[in-house]
C-alpha positions as CSV (number, residue, x, y, z in Angstrom):
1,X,15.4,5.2,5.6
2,X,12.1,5.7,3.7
3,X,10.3,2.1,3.4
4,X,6.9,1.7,2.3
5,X,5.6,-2.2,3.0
6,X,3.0,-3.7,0.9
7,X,2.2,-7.0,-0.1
8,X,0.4,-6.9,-2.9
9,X,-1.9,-9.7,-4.5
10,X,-0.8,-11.2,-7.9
11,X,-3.2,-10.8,-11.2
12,X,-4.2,-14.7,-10.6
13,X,-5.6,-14.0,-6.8
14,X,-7.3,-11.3,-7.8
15,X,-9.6,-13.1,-10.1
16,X,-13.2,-13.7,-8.5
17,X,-12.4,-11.2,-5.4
18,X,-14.3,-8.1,-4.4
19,X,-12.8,-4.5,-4.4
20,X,-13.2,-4.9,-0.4
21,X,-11.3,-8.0,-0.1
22,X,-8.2,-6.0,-1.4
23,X,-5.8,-4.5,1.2
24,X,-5.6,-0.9,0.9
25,X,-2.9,0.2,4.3
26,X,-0.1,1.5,3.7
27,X,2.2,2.0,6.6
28,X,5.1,5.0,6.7
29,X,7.9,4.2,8.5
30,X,11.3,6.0,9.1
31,X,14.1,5.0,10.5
32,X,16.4,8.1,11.4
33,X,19.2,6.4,12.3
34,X,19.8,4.7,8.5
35,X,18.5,8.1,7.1
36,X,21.4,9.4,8.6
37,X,23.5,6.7,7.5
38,X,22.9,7.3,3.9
39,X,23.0,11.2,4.7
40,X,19.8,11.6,4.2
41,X,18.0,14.6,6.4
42,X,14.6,14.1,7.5
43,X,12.5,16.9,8.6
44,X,10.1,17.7,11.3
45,X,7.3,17.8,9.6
46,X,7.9,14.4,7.4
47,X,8.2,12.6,10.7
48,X,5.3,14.0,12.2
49,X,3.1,12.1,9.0
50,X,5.2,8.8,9.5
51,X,2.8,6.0,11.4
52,X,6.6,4.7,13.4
53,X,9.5,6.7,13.6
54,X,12.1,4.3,14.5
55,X,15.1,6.0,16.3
């Protein structure tokens, strides 16, 4: 499965903060087994750019 995890910051905590102080990493993550599952085929070079392939 494709799964992109962010937590972003609501309107109200952004008010008063620095650019900087907002997160900015995005982590991708696929697990080939639920990919699979949902018949889903993910290719070599897609999982060579994920940061975790989990198996």
């Amino acid at each position: 499965m494709l799964s992109a995890t962010m937590s972003l910051p609501r309107s109200d905590e952004l008010r008063g903060q620095r650019f900087r102080c907002i997160p900015s990493k995005l982590e991708f993550v696929i697990s080939v087994k639920t990919a699979k599952a949902l018949g889903f085929e993910v290719s070599d070079r897609l999982l060579a750019l994920a940061d975790e392939v989990i198996e």
